[in-house]
TIPA-290685 format. One record per atom (N, C-alpha, C): atom name; z negated, y negated, x. Coordinates in steps of 0.02 Angstrom, whole numbers, plus 50000, padded with zeros to 5 digits. Each point is the difference from the previous one (the first is absolute). Layout:
N
CA Z Y X
...
# end
This chain:
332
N 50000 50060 50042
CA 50000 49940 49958
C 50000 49938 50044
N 50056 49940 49996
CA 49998 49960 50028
C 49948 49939 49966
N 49973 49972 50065
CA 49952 49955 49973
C 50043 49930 49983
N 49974 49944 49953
CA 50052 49946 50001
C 49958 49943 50047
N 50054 49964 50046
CA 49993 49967 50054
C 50014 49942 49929
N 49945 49941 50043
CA 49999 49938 49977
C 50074 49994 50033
N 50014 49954 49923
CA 50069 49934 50012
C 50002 49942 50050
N 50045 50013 50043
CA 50013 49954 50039
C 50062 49954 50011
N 50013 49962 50028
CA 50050 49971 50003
C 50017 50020 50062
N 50090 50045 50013
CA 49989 50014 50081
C 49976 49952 50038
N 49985 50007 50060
CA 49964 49980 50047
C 50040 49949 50046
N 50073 50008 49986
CA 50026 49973 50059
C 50024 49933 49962
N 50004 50009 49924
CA 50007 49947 49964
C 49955 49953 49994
N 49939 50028 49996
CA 49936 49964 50009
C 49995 49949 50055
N 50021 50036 50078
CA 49993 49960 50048
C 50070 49953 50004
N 50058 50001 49961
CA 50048 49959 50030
C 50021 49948 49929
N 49977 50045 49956
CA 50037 49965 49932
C 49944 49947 49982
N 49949 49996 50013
CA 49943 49947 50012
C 49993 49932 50046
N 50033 49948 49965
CA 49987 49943 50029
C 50066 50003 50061
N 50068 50039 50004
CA 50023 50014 50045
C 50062 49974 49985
N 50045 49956 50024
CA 50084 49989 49982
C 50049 50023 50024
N 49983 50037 50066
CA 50047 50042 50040
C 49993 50075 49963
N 49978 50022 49944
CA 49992 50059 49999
C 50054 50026 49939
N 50044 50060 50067
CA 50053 50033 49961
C 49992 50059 49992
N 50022 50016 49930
CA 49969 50066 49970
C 50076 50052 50045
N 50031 49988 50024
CA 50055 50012 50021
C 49986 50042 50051
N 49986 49958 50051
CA 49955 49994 50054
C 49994 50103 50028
N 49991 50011 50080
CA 49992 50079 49993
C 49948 50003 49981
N 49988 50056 49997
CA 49938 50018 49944
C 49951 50015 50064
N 50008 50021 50026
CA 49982 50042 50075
C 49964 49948 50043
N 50050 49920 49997
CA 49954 49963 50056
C 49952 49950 49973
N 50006 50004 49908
CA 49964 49946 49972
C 49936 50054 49993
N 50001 50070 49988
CA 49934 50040 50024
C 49964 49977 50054
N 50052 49994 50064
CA 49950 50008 50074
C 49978 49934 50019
N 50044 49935 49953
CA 49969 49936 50000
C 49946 49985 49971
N 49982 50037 49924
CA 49959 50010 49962
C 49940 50024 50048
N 50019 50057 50005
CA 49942 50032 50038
C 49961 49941 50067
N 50068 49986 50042
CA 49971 49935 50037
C 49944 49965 49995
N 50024 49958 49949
CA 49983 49919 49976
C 49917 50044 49959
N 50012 50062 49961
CA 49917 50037 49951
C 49943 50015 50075
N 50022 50038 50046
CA 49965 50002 50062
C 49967 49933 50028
N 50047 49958 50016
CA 49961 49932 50019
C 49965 49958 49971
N 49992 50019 49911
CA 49962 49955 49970
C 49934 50033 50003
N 50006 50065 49980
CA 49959 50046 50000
C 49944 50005 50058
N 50028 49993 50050
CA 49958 49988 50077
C 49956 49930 49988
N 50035 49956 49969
CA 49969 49938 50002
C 49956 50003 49926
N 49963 50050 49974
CA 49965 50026 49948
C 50012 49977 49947
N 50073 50014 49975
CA 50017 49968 49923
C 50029 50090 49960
N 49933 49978 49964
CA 49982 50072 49976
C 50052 50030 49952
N 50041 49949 49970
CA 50056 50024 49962
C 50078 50035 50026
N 49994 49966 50061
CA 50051 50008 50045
C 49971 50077 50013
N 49942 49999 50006
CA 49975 50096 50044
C 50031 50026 49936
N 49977 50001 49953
CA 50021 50037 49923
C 50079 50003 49997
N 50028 49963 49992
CA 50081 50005 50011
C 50030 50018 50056
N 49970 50007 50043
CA 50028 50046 50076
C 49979 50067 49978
N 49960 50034 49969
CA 49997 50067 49997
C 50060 50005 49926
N 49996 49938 49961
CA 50041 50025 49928
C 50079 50006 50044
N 49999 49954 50033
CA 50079 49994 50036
C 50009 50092 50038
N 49931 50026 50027
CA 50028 50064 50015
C 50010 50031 49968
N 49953 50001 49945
CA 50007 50046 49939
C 50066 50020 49957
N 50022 49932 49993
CA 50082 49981 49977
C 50056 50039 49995
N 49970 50015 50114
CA 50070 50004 50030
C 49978 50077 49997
N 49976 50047 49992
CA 49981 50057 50005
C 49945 50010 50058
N 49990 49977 50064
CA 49963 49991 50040
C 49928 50011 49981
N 49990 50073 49955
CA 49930 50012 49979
C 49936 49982 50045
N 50026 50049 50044
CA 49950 50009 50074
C 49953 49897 50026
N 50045 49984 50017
CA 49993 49914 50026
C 49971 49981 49917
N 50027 49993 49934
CA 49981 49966 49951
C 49898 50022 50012
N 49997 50083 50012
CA 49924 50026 49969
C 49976 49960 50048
N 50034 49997 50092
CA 49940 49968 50041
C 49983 49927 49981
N 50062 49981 49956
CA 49977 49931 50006
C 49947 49973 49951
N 50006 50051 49934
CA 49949 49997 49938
C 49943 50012 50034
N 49998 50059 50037
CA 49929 50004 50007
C 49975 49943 50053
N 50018 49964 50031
CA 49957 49925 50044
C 49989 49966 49933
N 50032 50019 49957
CA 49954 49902 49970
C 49966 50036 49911
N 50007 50058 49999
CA 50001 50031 49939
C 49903 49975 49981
N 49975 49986 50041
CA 49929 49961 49986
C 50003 49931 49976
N 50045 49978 50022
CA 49998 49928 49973
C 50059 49981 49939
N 50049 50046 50002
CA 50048 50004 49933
C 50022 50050 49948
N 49962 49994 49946
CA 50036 50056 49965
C 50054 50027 49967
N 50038 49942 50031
CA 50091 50028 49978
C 50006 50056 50072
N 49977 49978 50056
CA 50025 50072 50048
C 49941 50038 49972
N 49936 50005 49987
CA 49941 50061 49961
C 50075 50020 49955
N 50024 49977 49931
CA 50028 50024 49960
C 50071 50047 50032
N 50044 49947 50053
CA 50038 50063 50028
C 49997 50039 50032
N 49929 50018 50036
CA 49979 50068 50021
C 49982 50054 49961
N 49983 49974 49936
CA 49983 50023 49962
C 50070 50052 49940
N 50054 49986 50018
CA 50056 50010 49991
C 50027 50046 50065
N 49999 49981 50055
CA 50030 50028 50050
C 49951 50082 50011
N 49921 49970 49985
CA 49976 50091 50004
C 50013 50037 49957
N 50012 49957 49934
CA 50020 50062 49937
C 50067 50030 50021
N 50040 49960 50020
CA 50073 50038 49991
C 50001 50024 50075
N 49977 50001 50029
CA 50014 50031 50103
C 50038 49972 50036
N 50012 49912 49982
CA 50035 49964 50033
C 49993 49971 50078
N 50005 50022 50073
CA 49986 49982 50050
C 49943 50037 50004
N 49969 50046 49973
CA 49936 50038 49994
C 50001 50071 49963
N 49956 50039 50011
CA 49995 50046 49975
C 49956 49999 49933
N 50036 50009 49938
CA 49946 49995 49950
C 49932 50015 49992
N 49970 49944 49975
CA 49917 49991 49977
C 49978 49954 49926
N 50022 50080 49971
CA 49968 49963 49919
C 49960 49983 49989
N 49942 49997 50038
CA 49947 50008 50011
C 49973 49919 50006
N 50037 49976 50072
CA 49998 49930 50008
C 50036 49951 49957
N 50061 50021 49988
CA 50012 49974 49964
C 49978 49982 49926
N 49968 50052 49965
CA 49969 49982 49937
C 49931 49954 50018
N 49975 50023 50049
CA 49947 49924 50064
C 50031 49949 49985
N 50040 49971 50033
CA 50032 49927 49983
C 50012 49985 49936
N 50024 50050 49983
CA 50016 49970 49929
C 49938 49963 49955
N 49963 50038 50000
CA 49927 50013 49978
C 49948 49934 50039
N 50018 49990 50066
CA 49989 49932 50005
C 50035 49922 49968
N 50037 50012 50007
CA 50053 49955 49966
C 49985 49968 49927
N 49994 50093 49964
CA 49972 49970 49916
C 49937 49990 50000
N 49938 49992 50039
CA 49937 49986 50009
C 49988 49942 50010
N 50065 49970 50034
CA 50015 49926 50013
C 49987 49946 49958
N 49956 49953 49982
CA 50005 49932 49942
C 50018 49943 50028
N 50035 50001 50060
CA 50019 49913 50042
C 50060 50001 49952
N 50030 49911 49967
CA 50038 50007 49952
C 50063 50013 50049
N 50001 49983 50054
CA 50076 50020 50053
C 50025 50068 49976
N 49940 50042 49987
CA 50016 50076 49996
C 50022 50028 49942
N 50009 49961 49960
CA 50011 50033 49916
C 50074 50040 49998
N 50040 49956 50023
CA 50053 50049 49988
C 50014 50048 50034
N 49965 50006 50086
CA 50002 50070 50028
C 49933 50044 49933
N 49951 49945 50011
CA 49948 50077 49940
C 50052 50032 49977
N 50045 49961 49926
CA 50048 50046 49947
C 50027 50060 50031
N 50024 49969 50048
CA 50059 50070 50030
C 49980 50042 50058
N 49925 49983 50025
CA 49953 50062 49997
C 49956 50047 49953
N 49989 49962 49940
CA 49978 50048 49945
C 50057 50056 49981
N 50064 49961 49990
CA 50056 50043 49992
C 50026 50064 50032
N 49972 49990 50088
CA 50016 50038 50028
C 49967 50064 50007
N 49926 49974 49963
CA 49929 50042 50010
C 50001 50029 49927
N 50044 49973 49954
CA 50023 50040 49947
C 50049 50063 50003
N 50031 49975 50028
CA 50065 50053 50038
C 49972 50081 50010
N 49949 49955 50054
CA 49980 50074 50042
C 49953 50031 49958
N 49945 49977 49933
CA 49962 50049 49968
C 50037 50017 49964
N 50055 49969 49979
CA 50061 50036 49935
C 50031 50066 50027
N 49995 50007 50073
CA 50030 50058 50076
C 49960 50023 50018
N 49939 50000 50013
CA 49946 50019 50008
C 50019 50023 50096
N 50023 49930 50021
CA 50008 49999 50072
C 49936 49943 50020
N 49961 50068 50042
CA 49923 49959 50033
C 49973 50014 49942
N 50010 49989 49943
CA 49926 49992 49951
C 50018 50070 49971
N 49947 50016 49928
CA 50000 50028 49965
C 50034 49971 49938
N 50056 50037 49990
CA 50055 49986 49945
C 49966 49995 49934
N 49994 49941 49970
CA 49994 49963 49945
C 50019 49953 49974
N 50024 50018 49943
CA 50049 49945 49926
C 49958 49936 50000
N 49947 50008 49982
CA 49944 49971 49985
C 49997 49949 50033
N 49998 50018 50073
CA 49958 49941 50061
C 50103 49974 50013
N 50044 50027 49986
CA 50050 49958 50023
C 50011 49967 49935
N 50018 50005 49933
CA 50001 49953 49947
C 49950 49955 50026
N 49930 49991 50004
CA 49948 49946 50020
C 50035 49953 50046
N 50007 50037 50062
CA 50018 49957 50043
C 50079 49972 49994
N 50045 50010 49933
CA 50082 49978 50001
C 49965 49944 49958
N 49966 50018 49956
CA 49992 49948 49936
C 49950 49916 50052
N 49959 50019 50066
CA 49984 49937 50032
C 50049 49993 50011
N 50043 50018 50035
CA 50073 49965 50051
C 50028 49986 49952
N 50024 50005 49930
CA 50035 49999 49961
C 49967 49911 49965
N 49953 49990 50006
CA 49963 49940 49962
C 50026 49980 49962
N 49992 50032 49949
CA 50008 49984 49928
C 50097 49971 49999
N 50020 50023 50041
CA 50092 49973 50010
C 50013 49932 50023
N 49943 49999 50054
CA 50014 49930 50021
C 50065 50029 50052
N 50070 49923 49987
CA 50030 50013 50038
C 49984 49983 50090
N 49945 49988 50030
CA 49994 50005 50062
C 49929 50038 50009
N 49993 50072 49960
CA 49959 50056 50027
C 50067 50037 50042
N 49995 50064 49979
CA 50045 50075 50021
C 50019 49988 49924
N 50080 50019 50019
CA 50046 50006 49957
C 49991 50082 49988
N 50028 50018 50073
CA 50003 50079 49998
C 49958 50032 49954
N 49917 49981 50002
CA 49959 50012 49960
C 50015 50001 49926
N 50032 49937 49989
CA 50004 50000 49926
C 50058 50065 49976
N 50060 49991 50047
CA 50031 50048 49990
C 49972 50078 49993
N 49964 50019 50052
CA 49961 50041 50017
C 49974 50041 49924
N 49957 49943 49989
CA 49966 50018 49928
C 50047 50014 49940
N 50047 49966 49982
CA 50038 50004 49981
C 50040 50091 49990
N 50004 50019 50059
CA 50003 50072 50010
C 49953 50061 49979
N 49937 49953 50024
CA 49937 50033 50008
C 50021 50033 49919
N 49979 49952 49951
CA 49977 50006 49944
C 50060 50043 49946
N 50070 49998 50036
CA 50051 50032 49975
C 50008 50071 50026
N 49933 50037 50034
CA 50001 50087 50040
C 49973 50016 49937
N 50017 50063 50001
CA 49978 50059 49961
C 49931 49989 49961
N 49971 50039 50076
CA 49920 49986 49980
C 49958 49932 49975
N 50031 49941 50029
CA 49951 49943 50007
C 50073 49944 49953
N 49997 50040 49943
CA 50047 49966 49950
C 49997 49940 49961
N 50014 49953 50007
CA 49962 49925 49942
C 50080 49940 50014
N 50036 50034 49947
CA 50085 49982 49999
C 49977 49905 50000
N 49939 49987 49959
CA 50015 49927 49979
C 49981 49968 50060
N 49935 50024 50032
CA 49995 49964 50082
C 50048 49998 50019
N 50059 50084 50001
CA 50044 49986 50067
C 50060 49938 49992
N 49999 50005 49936
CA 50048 49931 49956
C 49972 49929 50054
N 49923 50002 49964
CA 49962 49935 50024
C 50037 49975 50069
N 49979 50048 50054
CA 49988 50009 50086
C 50075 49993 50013
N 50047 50032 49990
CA 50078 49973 49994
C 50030 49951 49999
N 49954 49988 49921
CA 50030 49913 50004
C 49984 49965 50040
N 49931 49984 50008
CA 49960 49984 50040
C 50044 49986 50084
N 50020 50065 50011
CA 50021 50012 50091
C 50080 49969 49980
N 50024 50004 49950
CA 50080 49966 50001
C 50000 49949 49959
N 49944 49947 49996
CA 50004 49928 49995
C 49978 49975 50064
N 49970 50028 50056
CA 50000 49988 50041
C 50025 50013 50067
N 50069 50031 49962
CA 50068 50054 50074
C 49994 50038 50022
N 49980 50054 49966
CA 50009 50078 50014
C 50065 50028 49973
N 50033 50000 50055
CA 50068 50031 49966
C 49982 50084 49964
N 49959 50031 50008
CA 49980 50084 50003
C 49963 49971 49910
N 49979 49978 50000
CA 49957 49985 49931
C 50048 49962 49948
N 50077 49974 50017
CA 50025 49996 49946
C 50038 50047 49993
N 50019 50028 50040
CA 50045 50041 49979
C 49954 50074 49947
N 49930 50007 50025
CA 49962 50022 49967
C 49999 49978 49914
N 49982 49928 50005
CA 50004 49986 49917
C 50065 49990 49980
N 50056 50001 50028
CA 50060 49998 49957
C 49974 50094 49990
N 49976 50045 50038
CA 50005 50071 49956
C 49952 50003 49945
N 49942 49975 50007
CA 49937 50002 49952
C 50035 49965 49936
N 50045 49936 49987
CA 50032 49988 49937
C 50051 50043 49958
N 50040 50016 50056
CA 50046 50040 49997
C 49996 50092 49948
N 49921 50004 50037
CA 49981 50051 49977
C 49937 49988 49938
N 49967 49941 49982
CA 49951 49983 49969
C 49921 50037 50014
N 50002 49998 50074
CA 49947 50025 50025
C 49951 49935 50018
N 49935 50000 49963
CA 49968 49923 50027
C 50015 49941 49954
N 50056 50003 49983
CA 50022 49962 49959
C 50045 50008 49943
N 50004 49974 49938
CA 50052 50007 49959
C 50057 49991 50016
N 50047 50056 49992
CA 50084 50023 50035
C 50046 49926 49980
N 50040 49990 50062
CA 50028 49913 49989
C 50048 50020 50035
N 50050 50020 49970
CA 50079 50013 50062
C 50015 49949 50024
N 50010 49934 49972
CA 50015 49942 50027
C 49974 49966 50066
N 49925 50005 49996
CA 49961 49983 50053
C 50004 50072 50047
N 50021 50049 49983
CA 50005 50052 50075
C 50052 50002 50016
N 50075 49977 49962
CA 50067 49977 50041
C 49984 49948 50043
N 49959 49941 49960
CA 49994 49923 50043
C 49959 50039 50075
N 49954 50035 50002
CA 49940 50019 50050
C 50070 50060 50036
N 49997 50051 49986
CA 50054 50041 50053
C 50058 49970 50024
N 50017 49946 49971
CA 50076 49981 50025
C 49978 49931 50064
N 49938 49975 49980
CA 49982 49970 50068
C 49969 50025 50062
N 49965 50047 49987
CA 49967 50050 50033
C 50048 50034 50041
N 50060 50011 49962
CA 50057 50044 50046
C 50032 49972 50038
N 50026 49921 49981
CA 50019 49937 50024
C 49971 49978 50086
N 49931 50014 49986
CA 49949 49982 50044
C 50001 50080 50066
N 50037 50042 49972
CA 50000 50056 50056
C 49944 50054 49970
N 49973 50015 49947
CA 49947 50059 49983
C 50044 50048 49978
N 50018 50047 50039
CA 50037 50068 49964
C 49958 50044 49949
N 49965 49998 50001
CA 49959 49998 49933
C 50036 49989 49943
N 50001 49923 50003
CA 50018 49978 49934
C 50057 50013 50000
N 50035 50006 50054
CA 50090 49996 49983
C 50021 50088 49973
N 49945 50041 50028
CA 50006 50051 49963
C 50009 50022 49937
N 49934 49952 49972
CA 49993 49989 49903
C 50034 49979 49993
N 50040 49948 50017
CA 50053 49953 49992
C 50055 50036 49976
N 50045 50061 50059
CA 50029 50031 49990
C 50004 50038 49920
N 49914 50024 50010
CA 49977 50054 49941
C 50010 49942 49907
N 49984 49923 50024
CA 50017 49974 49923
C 50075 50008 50006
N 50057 49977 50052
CA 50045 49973 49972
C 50037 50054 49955
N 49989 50079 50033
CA 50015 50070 49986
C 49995 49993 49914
N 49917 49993 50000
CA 49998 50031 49915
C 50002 49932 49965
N 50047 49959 50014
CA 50008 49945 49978
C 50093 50012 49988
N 50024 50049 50024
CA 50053 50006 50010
C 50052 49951 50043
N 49961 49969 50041
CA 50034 49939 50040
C 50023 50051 50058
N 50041 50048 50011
CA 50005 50041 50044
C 50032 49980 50052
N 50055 49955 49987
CA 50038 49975 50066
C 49930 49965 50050
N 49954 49963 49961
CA 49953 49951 50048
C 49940 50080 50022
N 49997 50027 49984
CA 49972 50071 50020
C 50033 50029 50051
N 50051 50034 49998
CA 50046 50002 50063
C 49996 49931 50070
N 50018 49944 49979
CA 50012 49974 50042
C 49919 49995 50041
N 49943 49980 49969
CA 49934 49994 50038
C 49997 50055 50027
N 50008 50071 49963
CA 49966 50073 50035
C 50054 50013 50050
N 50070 49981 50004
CA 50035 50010 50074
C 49964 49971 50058
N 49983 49932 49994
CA 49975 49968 50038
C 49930 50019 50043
N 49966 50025 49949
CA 49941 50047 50004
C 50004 50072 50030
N 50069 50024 50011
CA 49980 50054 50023
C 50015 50008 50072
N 50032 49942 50023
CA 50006 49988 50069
C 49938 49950 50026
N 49948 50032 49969
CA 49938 49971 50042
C 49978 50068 50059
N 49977 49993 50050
CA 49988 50060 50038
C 49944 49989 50048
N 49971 49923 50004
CA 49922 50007 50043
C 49967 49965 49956
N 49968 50037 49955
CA 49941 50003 49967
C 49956 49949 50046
N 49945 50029 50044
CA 49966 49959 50056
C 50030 49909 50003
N 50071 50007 50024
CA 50008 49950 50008
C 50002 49940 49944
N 50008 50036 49949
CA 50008 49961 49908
C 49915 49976 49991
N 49968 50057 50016
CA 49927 49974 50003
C 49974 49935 50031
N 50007 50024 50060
CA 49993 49931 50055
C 50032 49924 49967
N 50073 50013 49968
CA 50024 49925 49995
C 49972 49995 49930
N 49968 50013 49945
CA 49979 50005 49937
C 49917 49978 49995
N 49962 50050 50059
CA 49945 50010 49966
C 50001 50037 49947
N 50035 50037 49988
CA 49999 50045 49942
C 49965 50100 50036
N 49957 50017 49958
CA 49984 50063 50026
C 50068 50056 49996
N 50015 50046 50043
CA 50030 50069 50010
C 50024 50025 49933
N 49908 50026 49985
CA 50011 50039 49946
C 50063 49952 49947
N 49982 49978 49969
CA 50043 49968 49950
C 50085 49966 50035
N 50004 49975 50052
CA 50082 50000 50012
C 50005 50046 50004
N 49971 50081 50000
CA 50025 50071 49997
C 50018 50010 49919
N 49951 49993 49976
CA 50032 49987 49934
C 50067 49979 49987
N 49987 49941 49990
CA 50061 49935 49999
C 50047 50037 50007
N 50018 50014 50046
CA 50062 50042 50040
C 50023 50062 49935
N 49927 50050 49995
CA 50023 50062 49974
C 50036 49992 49938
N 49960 49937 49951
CA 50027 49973 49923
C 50070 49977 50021
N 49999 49958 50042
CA 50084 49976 50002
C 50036 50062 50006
N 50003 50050 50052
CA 50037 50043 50000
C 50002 50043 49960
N 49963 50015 49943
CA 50009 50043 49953
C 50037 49983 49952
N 49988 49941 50004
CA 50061 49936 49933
C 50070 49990 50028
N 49987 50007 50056
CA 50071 50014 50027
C 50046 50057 49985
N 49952 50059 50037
CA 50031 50072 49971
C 50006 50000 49957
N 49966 49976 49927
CA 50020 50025 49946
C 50047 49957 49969
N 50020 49943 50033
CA 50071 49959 49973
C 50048 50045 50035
N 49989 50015 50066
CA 50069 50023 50023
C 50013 50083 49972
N 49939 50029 49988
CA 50030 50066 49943
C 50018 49988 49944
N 50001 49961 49963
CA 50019 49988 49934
C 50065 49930 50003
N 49997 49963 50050
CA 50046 49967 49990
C 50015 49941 49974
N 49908 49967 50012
CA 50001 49942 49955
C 50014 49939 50055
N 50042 49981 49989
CA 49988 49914 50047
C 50029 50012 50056
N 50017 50070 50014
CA 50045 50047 50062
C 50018 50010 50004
N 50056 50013 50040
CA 50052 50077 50000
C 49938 50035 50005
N 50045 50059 49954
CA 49933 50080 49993
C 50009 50022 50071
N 49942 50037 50016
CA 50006 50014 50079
C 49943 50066 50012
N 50000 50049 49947
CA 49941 50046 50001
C 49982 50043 50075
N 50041 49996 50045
CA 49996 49996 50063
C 49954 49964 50023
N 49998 49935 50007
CA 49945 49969 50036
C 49960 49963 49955
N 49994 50044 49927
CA 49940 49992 49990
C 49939 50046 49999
N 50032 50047 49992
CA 49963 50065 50045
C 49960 49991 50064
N 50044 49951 50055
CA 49972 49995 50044
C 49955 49947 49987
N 49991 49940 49947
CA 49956 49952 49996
C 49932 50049 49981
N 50025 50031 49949
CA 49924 50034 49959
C 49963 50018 50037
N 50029 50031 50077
CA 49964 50047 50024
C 49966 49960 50054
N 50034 49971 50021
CA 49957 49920 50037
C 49941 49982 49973
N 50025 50003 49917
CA 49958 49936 49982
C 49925 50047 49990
N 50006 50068 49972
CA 49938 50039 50005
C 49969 50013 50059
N 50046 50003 50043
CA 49961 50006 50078
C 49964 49948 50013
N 50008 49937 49977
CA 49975 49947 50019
C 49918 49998 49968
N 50006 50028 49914
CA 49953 49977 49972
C 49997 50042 49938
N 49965 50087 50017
CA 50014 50032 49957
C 49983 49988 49934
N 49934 49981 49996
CA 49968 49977 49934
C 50051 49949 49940
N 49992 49959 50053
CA 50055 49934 49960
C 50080 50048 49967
N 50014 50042 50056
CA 50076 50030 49948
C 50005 50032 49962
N 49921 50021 49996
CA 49983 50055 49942
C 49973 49967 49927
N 49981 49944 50035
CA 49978 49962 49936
C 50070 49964 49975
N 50041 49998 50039
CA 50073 49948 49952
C 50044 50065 50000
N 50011 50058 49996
CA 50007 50056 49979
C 49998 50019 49925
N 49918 49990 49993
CA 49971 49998 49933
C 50017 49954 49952
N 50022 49921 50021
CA 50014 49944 49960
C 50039 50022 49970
N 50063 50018 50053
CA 50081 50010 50002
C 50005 50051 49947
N 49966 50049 49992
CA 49992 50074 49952
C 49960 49975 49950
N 49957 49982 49998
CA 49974 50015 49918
C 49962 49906 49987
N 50038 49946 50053
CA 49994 49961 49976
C 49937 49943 49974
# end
């Protein structure tokens, strides 16, 4: 489970795009690093404590795990943005050998924290310390103590707690076991009035489906079609799945082609913020709406050839999900 690293502004932008008129984004990338690095070293020596903090974020950046941990750990007493990215770097084994251990430490210092500087690292250390009892990595796995600790980070949906959190909950409350459709409605909205792309594309499904809320096709076209707009394969999945039983098949075809030449998952994550699990989804719904235009021939040339090969994609991808639009497709 990856931990979430506080938001930053890269580092090299920080040092040049600040107060700077010579600065070209053009520029190699390579020597505005080693200038960066330069100019963060010499302030840093001359004890400007922000400059130490952005010389380890500037390693961090560049992949340079190893140099980012030595540099967190010199000042990690006096700042808790490097406490908070060590606290990240031991969870995931970045420049180190994992220590869930310490790391749920920092974290745990962090949210213990009441200086008001610290509020927004607190949020997105409660979040993270939610993570791991929801994983039961370092602690003893409990619903309980991670809902507690999403719903502080979450503060009541303020938009400058943890978003993730709100999102988070949002999920929380939409599992099996720990079911309460109208929270997860609440926590949704909540995380996509304040830019969670993963939480609208969520409530364009909760309308869509009248889960949480009374069923509103209108408002889950308006919510999936921005959501998909915005890059959530998620939504562009459902998307696919209204335009289908909407009979809009040509606009079904054309999104689920597009969709099926997606192929790094990982990397869709990274540019989204959107979790795995669900662009796995995304993917499997489009391609099943695909196959079943191109076996039947709607919005297509018929092509039962490669839709054979979609189906079987698309179950490999996500058996549950093809078994459940299987069932739609049959008995409706």
């Amino acid at each position: 489970m990856k931990q979430s690293s506080k938001s930053q502004p890269h580092t090299v932008t920080a040092v040049y795009g600040k107060g700077r008129t010579d600065f070209d984004e053009k520029s190699d990338h390579a020597d505005l690093v080693k200038e960066a690095e330069r100019l963060l070293e010499s302030q840093a020596q001359d004890g400007d404590q922000e400059a130490s903090f952005l010389l380890g974020q500037l390693y961090f950046e560049e992949g340079w795990y190893e140099e980012a941990l030595q540099q967190f750990e010199k000042i990690k007493e006096k700042d808790l943005n490097a406490l908070y990215q060590l606290g990240v770097m031991y969870y995931d084994g970045l420049g180190t050998q994992a220590d869930h251990k310490k790391a749920v430490d920092y974290m745990n210092k962090i949210a213990e924290c009441d200086t008001p500087k610290a509020q927004t690292l607190k949020h997105a250390a409660l979040y993270n310390l939610g993570r791991a009892y929801l994983e039961g990595y370092s602690v003893k796995h409990s619903d309980a103590e991670a809902e507690r600790l999403w719903l502080l980070a979450a503060d009541d949906g303020n938009p400058k707690a943890s978003i993730k959190a709100q999102c988070a909950l949002g999920m929380f409350y939409s599992r099996p076991h720990t079911t309460d459709l109208k929270k997860a409605f609440f926590w949704h909205s909540e995380a996509c009035g304040n830019g969670s792309l993963e939480s609208q594309g969520a409530l364009g499904v909760m309308y869509l489906k009248g889960h949480g809320i009374r069923k509103d096709t209108r408002s889950a076209f308006l919510c999936l079609k921005e959501a998909a707009e915005r890059g959530n394969v998620y939504a562009q999945g459902h998307l696919v799945s209204y335009y289908y039983n909407n009979k809009l098949y040509s606009r079904a075809t054309e999104l689920a082609r597009r969709i099926s030449k997606y192929d790094d998952i990982p990397a869709i994550a990274r540019t989204t913020d959107c979790l795995p699990h669900y662009i796995t989804q995304g993917i499997a719904i489009a391609l099943f709406y695909y196959a079943r235009c191109l076996h039947l021939g709607l919005g297509v040339q018929q092509n039962r050839e490669e839709a054979m090969q979609l189906y079987s994609k698309a179950c490999c991808l996500d058996t549950d999900i093809f078994a459940e639009l299987q069932d739609e497709v049959i008995f409706g």
